[in-house]
N, C-alpha and C positions, 0 to 999 in steps of 0.2 A: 504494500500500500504506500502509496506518492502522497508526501506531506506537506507543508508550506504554514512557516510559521511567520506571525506578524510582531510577536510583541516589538514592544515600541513605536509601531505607528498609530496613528489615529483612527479614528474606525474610516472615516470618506478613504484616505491610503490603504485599508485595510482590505478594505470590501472592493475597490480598485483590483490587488492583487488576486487576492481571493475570487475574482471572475475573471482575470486572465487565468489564471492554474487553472480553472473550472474548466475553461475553453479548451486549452491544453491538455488535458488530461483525458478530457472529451472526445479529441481528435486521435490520441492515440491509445484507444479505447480501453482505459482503465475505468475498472470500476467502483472501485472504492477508493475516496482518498481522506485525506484529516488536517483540519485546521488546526495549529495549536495557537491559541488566542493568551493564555496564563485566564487563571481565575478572578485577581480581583479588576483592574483595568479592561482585561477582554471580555467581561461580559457582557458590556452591550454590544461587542462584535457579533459572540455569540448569538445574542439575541436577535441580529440583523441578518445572520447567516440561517436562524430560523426560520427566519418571516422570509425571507427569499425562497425556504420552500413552502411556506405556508399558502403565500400569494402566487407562487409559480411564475414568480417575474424573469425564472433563469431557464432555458429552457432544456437544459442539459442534467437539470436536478431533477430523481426520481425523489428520493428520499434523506433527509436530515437526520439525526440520530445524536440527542446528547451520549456522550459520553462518562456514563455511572461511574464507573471508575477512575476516570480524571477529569474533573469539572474543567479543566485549562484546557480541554482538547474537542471538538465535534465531528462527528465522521458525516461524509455526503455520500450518497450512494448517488452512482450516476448513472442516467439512463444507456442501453445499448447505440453505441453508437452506426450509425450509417454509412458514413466516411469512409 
């Protein structure tokens, strides 16, 4: 699994990154990847990387997944790609 960490950006830089990787990751059709955002500052990242599958604003996102085991981390499952 292909990961891409932000701490220390801001969530706009963050969610930036976090949908180029998405793209990228997309096209070379992985299907699982993980954000690691850290728990206390990345949570509204996290929070934003939820609502992008909530709303299906990404189109490459099947599924969002906290990750129970490490709050600092979210896994995206992404749709089969076509490409």
């Amino acid at each position: 699994m292909r990961s891409i960490d932000v701490h220390g950006l801001n969530t706009k830089e963050a969610l930036e990154q976090i949908k180029k990787f998405i793209d990228r990751c997309y096209k070379d059709k992985e299907s699982r990847i993980e954000v690691i955002h850290g728990c206390n500052n990345g949570t509204n990242i996290k929070h934003r990387v939820l609502k992008m599958s909530a709303e299906k604003t990404h189109p490459a996102i099947k599924e969002v997944r906290e990750n129970i085991l490490n709050p600092g981390k979210t896994i995206i499952i992404l749709k089969m790609s076509s490409i």
